[in-house]
C-alpha positions in Angstrom: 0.0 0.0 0.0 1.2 3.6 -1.2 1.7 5.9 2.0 0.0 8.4 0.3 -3.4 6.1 0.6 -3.4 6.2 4.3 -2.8 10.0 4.4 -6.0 10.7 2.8 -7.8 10.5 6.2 -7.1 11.0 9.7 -3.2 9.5 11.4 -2.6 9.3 15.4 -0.1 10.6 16.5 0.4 8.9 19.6 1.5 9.1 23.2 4.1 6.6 24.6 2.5 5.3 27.7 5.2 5.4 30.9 5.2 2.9 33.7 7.4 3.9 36.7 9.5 5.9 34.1 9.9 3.1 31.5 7.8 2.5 28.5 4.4 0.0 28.9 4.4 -1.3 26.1 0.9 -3.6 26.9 -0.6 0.1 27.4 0.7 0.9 24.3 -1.2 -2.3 22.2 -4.2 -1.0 24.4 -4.1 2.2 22.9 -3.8 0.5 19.6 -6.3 -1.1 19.7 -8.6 1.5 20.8 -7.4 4.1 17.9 -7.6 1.3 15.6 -11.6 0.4 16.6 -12.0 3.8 16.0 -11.4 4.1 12.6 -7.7 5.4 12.4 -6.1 5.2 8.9 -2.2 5.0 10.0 -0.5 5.9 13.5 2.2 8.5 14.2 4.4 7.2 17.1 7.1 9.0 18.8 6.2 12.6 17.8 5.6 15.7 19.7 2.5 13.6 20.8 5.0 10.7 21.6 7.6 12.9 23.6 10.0 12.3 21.3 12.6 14.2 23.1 12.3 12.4 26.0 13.6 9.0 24.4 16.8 8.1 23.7 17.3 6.6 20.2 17.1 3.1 21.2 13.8 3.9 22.6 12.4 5.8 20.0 13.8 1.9 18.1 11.5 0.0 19.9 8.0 2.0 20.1 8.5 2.0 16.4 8.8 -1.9 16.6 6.2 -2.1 19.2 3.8 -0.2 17.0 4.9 -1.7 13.5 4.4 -5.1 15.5 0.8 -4.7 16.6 -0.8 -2.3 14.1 -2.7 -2.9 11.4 -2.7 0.4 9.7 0.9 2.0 7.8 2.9 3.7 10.3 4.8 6.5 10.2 7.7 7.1 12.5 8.7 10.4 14.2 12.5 10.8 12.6 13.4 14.4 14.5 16.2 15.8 14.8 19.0 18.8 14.4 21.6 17.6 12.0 21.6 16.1 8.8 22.9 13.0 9.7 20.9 12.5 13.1 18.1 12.8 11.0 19.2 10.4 8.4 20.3 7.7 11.0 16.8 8.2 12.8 14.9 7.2 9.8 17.1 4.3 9.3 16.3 3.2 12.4 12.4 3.6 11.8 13.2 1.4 8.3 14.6 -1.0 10.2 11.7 -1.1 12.7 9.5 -1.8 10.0 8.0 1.7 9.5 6.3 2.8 6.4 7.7 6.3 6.3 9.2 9.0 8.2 8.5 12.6 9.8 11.3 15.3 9.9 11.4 18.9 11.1 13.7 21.5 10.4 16.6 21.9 12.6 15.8 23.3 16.0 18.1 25.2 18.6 20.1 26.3 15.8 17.9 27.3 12.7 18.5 28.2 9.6 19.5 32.0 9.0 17.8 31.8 5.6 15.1 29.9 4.0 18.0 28.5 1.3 19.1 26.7 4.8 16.0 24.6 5.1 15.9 23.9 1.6 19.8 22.5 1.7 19.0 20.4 5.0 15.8 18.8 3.6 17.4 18.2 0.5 20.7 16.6 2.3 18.4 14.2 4.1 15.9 13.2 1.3 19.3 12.2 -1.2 20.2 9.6 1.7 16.6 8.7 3.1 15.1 4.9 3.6 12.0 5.6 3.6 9.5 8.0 2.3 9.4 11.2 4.2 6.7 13.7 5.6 7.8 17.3 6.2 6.5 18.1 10.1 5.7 22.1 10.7 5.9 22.9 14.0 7.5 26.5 14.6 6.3 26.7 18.4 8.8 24.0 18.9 11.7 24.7 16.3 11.8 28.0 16.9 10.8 28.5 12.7 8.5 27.5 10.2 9.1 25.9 6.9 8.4 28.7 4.6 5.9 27.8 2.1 8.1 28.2 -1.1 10.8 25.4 1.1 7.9 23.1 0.7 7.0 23.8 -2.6 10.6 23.6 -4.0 11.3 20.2 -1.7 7.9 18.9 -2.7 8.9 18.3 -5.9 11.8 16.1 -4.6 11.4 12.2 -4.7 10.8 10.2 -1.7 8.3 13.5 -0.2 5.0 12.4 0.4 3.9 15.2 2.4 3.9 17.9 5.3 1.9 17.8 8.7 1.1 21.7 9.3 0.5 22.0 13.3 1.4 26.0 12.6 -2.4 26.4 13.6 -1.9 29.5 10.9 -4.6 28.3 8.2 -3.3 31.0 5.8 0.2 29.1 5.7 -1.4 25.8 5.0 -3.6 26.8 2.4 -0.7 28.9 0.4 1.1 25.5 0.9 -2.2 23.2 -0.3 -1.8 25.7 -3.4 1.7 25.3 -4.2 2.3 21.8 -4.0 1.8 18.7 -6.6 -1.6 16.9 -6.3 -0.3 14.0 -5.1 1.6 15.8 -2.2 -0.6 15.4 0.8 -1.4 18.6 2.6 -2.2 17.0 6.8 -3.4 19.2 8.6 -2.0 19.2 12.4 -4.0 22.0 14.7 -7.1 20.0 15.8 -9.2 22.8 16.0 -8.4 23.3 11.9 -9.2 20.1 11.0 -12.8 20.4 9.1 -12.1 23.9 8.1 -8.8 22.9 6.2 -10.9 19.8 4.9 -13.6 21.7 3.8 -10.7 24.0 2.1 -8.7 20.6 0.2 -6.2 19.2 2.9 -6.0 15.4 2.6 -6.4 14.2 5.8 -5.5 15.2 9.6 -2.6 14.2 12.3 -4.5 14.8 15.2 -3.2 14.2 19.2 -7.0 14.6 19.9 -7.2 11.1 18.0 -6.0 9.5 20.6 -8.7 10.0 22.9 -11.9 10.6 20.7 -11.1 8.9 17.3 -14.1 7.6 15.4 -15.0 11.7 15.9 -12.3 12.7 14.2 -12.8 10.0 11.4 -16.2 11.3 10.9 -15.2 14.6 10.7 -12.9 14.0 8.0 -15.8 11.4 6.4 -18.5 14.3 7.0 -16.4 17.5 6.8 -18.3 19.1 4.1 -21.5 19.1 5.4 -23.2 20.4 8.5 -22.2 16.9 10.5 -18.8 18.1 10.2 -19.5 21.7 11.3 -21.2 20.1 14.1 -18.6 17.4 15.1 -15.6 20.3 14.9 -17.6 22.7 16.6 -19.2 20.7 19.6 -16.6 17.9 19.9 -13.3 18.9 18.9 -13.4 22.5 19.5 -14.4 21.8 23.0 -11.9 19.6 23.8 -9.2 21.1 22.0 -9.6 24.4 23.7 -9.4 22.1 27.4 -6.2 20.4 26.2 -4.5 24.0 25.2 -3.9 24.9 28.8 -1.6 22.4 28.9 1.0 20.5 27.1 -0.7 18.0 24.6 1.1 15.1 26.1 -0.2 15.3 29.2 -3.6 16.8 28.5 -4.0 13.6 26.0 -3.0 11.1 28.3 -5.2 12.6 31.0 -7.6 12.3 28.9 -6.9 8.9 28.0 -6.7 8.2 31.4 -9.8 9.1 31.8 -11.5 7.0 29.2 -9.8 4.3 30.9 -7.3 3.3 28.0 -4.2 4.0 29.5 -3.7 3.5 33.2 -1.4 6.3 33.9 -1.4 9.7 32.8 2.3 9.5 33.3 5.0 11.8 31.6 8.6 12.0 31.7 10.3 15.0 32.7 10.6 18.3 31.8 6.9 17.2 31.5 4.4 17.4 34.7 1.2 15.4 34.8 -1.8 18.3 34.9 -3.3 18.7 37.7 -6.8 17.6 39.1 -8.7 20.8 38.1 -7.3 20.4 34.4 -7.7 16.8 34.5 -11.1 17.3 35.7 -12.0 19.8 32.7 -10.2 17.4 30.6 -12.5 15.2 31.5 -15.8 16.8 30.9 -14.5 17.8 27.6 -14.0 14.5 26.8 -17.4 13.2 28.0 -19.0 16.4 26.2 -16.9 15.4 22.9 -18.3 11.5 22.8 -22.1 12.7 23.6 -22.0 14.3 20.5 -20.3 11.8 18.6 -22.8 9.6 19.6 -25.7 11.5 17.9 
């Protein structure tokens, strides 16, 4: 199956449940599970979602396997990193996991001082890649965005199957959507832009919020054109989008898991801190509130 299949709907990016500080995996096949019920089209481990930074490569190795081992859907593998050749040997290690592709971001801590920058590092990394890759924009944690002509000159690059805009800037996405080949797929990443960037031509979703509510978000993508959609994005994931925002979305989504009963812990690793019983509580009703109307 082409990547580019599974994109055209919604991916989870998901958490990497923690037991006593080391990874639970059996939580993780529970969460699976539960994303897979709901109607996920591929899974997204070890991203922002995933606390990437928290795991050391060997880690990040084996909740690929994990995942490749127990899902049923393509996976794609979190592959960030600062340097060329960090980012190169990640996605290795996602091939060799068994992974079906791989997500990069542009170099963080030390960005680029021109947009020419990006374009070199992309293009350094795609001439030695393993697996198809997925651009990842997330400026609120590199410290810069992907500038929308980088995309379109690396989009025409082989082995680029497309970007996952969590920008939450839904002029950015749609001058990317714009600029990009038609088999590129445009993802859109800021929950609370999901049917609105549907309804505009985005392929599909990568959405932390799949996690805890995901036949929603697949029927949001399925109904995003007509007033179910409106509904589901305004009642469900709006909602519980604006809840989780208080607070990082790796906790707020395993609180929220935790509260469904999927995961047994709401446990992070640090500099992350578990949110607190008020936001947990909120969490909580926001969740509730989301699967009423999911129900309807």
């Amino acid at each position: 199956m082409d990547v580019r299949d599974a994109l055209r709907g919604i991916t989870c990016p998901l958490v990497t449940p923690f037991d006593d500080g080391s990874i639970d995996e059996s939580a993780l096949a529970d969460l699976l599970e539960h994303v897979q019920a709901g109607g996920i089209d591929a899974v997204f481990p070890c991203g922002t979602t995933g606390e990437f930074p928290s795991l050391t490569a060997a880690e990040q190795q084996r909740v690929v396997e994990a995942t490749v081992e127990r899902a049923d859907v393509p996976v794609v593998a979190g592959a960030a990193a600062t340097s060329v050749d960090e980012t190169v040997g990640a996605i290795d290690r996602a091939a060799d996991a068994g992974a079906d592709a791989a997500a990069i971001v542009a170099p963080y801590f030390t960005t680029a001082n021109a947009p020419a920058g990006d374009r070199r590092f992309f293009e350094a990394v795609l001439d030695d890649a393993s697996l198809p890759v997925i651009l990842y924009n997330i400026p609120q944690c590199t410290g810069q965005r992907i500038e929308p002509e980088t995309v379109a000159a690396v989009a025409e690059r082989d082995g680029v199957v497309g970007i996952k805009d969590s920008s939450g800037d839904l002029e950015y996405f749609l001058s990317v959507l714009r600029n990009t080949p038609d088999d590129f797929r445009c993802l859109q990443g800021y929950d609370a832009l999901l049917v609105p960037a549907l309804r505009m031509g985005a392929d599909g979703g990568i959405n932390a919020l799949s996690n805890v509510v995901p036949s929603v978000l697949r029927e949001a993508f399925e109904r995003a054109t007509d007033d179910r959609g409106r509904e589901l994005q305004s009642d469900a994931i709006a909602p519980l989008f604006e809840a989780c925002t208080t607070h990082d979305f790796a906790p707020a989504t395993k609180a929220a898991l935790a509260h469904r009963g999927v995961v047994p812990s709401d446990e992070v690793r640090p500099p992350l801190v578990p949110v607190d019983d008020a936001g947990a509580e909120a969490i909580g009703d926001a969740v509730d509130g989301a699967l009423e109307v999911g129900e309807q």
